[in-house]
Backbone as a ProteinNet text record, in pm:
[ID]
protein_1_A
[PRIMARY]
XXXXXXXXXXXXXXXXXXXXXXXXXXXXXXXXXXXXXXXXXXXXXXXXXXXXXXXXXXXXXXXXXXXXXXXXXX
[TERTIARY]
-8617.8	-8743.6	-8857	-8929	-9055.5	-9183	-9277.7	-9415.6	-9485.9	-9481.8	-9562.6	-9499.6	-9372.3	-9333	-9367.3	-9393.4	-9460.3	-9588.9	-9636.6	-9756.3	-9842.4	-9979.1	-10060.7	-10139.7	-10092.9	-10088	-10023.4	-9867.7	-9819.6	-9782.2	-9881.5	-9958.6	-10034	-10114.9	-10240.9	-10166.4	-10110.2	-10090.1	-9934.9	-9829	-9793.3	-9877.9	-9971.8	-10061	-10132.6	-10174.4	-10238.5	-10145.8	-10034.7	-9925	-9904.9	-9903.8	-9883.5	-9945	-10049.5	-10173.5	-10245.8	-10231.6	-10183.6	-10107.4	-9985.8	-9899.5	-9879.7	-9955.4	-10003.2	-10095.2	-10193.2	-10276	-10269.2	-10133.3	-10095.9	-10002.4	-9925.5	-9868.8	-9946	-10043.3	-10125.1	-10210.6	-10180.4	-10281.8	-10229.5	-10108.2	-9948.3	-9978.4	-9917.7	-9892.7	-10036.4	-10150.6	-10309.7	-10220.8	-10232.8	-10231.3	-10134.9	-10028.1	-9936	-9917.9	-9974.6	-10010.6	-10094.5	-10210	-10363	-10324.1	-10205.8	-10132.9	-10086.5	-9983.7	-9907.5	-10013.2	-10095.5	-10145.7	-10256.7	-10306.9	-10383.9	-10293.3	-10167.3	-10035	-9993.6	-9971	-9979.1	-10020.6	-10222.2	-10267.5	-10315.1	-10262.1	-10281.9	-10169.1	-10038.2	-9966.6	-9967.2	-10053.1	-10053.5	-10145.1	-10267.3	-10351	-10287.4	-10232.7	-10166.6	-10076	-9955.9	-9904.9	-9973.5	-10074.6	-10116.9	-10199.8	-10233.7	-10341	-10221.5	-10081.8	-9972.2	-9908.8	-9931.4	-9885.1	-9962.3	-10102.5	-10214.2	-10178.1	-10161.3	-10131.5	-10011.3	-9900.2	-9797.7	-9796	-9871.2	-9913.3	-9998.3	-10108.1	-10207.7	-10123.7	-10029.3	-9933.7	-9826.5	-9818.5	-9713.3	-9766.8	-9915.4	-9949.8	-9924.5	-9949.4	-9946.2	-9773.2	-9691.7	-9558.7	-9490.5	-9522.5	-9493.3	-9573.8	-9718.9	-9768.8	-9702	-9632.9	-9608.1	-9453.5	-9404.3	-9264.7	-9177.5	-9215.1	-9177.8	-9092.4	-8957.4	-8858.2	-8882.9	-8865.3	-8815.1	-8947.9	-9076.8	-9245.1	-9220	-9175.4	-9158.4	-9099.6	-8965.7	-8872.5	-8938.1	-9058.2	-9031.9	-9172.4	-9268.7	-9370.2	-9305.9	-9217.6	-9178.1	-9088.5
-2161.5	-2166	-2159.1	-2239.6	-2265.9	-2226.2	-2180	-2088.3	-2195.7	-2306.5	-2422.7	-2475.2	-2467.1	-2483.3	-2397.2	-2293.6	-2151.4	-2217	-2138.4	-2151.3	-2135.5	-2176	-2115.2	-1961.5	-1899.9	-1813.7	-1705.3	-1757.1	-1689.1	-1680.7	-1764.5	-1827.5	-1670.1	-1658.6	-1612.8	-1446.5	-1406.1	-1256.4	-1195.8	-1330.8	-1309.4	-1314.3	-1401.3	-1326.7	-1223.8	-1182.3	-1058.4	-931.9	-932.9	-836.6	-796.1	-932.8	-978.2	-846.7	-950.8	-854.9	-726.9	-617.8	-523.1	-429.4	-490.9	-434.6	-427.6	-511.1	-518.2	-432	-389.1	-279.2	-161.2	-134.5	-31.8	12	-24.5	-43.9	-47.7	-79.8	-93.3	47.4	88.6	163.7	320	325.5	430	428.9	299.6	322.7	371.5	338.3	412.7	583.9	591.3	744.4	823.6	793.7	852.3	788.2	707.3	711.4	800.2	823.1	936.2	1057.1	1076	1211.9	1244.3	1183.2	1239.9	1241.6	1184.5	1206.4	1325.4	1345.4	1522.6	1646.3	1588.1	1718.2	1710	1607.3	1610.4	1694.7	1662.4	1751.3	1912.9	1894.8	2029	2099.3	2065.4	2120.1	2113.5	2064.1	2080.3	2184.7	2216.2	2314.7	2452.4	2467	2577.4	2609.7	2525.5	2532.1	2597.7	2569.3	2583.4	2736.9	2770.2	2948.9	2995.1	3021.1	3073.8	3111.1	2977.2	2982.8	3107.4	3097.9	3164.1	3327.8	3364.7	3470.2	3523.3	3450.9	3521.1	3498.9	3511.2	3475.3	3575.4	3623.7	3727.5	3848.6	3859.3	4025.6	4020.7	3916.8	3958.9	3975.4	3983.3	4039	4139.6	4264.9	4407.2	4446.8	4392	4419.3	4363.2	4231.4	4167.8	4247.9	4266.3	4341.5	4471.1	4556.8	4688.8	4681.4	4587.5	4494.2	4628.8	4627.5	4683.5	4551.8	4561.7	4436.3	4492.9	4587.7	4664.8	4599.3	4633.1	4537.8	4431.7	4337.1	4213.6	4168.1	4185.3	4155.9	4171.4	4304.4	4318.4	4224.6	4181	4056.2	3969.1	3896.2	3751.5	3728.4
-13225.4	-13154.3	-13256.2	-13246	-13310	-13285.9	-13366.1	-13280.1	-13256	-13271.6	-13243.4	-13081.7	-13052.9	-12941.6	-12806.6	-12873.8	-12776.9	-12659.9	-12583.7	-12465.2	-12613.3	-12565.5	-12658.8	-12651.9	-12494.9	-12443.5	-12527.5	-12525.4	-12617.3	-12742.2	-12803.1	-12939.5	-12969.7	-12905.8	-12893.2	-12893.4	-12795.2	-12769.2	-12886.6	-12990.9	-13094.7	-13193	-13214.4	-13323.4	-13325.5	-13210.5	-13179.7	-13212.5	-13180.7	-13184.5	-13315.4	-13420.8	-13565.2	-13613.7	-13607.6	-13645	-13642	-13534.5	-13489.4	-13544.5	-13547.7	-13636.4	-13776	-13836.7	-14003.6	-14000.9	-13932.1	-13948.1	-13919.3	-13863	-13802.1	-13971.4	-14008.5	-14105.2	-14226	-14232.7	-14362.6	-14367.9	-14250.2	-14225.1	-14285.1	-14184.3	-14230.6	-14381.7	-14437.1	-14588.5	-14689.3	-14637.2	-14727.5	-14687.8	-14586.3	-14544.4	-14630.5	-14625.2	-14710.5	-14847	-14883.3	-15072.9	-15079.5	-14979.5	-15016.8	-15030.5	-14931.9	-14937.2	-14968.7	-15087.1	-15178.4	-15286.1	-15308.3	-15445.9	-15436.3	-15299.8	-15276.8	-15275.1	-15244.1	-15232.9	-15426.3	-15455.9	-15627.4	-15732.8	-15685.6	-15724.9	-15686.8	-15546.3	-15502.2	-15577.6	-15613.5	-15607.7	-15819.6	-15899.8	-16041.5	-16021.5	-15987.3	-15977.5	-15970	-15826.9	-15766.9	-15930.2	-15983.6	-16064.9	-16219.1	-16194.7	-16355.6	-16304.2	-16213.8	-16136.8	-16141.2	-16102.5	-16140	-16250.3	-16341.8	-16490.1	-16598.1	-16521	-16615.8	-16519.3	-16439.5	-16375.6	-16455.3	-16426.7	-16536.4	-16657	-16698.3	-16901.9	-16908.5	-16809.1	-16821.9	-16758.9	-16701.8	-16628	-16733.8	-16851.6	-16944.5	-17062.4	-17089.6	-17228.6	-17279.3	-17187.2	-17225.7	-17282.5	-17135.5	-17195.7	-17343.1	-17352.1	-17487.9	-17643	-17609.4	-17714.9	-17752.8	-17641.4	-17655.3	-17672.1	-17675.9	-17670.1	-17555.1	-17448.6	-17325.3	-17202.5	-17288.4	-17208.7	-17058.9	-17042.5	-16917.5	-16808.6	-16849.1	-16807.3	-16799	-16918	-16888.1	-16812	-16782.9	-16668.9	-16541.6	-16483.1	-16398.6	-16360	-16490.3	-16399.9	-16403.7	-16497.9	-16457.7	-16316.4
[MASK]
++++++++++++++++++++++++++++++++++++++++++++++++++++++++++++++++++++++++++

C-alpha cells in the first residue's frame, strides 16, 4: 500500500499523526539529554562539598597521626 494511493483525507490526518509524533519524541529526547546533564552536574558538585568535608574532618587526626580519628571520619 502506497501513501499516494490513500484518501487525501487520510493523506492529511497520517501526516498529522507523523508529525505529532516527531514532536512528541523530539520533545522526550531534549528533556532527558537536559536532565542528565543537570543530574551530572548536580551530582559533580554534591561530589566535590563531600570530598572537601572529608579532607577538612581528617586533618586533625592525620596531623596528630590518631588512626583510631581517622577511621572513625572516613
Amino acid at each position: 500500500m502506497h501513501f499516494s494511493n490513500l484518501s487525501f483525507k487520510t493523506q492529511v490526518y497520517l501526516s498529522i499523526s507523523i508529525f505529532v509524533v516527531l514532536i512528541f519524541v523530539s520533545g522526550f529526547s531534549y528533556n532527558i539529554i537536559s536532565s542528565y546533564g543537570s543530574k551530572k552536574n548536580s551530582f559533580i558538585n554534591e561530589s566535590k562539598i563531600e570530598a572537601g568535608l572529608i579532607a577538612n574532618n581528617s586533618i586533625a587526626p592525620i596531623l596528630f597521626l590518631d588512626k583510631e580519628g581517622l577511621e572513625n571520619s572516613l
